[in-house]
C-alpha positions as CSV (number, residue, x, y, z in Angstrom):
1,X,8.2,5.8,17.8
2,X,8.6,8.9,15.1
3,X,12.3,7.3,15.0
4,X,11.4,4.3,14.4
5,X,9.2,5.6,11.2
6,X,11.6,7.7,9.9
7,X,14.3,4.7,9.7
8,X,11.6,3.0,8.5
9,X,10.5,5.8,5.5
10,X,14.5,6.0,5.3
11,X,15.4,2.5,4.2
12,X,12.1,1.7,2.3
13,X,12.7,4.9,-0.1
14,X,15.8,4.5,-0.5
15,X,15.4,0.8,-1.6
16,X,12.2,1.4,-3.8
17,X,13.7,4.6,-5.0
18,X,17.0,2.7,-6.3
19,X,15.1,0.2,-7.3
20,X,12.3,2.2,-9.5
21,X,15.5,4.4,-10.8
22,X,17.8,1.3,-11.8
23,X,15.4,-1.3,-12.5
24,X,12.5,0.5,-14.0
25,X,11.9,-1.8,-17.1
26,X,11.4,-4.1,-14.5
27,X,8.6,-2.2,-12.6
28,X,6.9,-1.4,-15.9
29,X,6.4,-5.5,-16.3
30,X,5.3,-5.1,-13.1
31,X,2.5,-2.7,-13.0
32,X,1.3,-3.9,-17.0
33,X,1.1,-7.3,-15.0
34,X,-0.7,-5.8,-12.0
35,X,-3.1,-3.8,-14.4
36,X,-4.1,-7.6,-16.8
37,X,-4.5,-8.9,-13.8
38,X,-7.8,-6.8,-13.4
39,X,-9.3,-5.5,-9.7
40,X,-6.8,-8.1,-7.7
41,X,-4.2,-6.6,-9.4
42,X,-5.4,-2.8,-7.9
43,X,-6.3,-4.6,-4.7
44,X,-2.3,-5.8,-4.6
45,X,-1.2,-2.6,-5.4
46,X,-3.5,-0.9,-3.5
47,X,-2.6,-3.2,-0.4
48,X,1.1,-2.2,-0.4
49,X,-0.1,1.6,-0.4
50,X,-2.0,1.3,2.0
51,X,0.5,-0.9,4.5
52,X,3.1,1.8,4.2
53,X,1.0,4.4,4.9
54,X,-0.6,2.8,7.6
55,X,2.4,2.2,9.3
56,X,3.7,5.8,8.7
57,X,0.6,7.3,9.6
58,X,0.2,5.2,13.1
59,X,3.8,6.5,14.0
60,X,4.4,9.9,12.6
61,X,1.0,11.6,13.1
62,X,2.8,14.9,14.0
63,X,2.5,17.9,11.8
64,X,5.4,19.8,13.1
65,X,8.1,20.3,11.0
66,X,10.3,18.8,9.4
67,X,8.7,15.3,10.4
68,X,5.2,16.5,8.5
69,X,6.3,15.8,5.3
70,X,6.6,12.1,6.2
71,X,2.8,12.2,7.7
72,X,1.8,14.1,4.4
73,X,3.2,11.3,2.8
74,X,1.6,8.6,4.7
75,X,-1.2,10.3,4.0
76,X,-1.4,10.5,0.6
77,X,0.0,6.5,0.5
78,X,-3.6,5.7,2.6
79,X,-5.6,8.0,-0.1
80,X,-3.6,5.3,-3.1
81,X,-4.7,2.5,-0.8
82,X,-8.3,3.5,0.0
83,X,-8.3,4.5,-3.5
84,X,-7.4,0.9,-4.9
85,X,-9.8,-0.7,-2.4
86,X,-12.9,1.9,-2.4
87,X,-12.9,2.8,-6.5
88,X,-10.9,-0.6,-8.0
89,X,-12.1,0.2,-11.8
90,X,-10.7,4.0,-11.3
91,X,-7.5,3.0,-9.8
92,X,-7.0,0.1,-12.9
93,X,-7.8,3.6,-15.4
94,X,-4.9,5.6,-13.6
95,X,-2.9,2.0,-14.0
96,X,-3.9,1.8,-17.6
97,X,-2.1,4.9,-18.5
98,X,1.1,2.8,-19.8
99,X,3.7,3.4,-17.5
100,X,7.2,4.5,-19.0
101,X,10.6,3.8,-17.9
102,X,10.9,7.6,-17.6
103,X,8.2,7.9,-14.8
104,X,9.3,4.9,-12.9
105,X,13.0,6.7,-12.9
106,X,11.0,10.1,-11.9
107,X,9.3,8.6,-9.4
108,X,12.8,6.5,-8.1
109,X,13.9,10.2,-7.8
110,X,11.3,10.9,-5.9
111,X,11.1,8.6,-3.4
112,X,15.2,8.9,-3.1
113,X,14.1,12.1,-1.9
114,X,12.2,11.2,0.2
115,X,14.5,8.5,1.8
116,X,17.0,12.0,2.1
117,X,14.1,13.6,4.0
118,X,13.8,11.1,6.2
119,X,17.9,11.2,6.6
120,X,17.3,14.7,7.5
121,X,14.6,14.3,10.5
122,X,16.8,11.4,11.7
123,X,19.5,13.8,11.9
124,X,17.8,16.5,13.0
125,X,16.4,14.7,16.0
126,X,20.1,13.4,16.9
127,X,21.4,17.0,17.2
């Protein structure tokens, strides 16, 4: 099953990540529509979080590493999540903070590294 996350953390950052780095304009429209659209907009946002992280978490619950990096980051996807659901007005401050292109690239980065991560536990475990 820990395989079967990893793929899954591999091809999810890796298309996120590309996409966040090469369309980021795009996810700035995005989140500023997320954000009008008020608590269903950090519900929607918050749902996506918390999916991912779900499905990490129910897969990769091991600590050992390398593979705890992906359960810390399931982890922290399920605190965005419970976040968006649990404290809706805080999570629509955080989204209110105009997002640039810049951090949207940053965070493509980001999650490219993680899909490289992911890459690596996949490798490691075929050795």
């Amino acid at each position: 099953m820990e395989q079967a996350v990893e793929w899954f953390v591999f091809v999810t950052s890796m298309v996120v990540g590309l996409s966040h780095a090469v369309r980021a304009d795009d996810w700035v429209e995005v989140y500023a529509r997320l954000h009008r659209a008020g608590r269903p907009g950090a519900f929607a946002n918050g749902a996506l979080s918390l999916i991912i992280g779900a499905g990490v978490v129910s897969g990769h619950g091991g600590w050992s590493w390398p593979g705890a990096v992906l359960t810390a980051f399931g982890w922290l996807m399920i605190l965005k999540g419970a976040t968006c659901f649990l404290a809706p007005d805080r999570a629509l401050r955080s989204m209110e903070r105009a997002p640039s292109r810049a951090r949207f690239v940053a965070g493509g980065i980001a999650l490219l590294a993680m899909a490289a991560w992911a890459g690596y536990c996949l490798w490691r475990g075929a050795a």
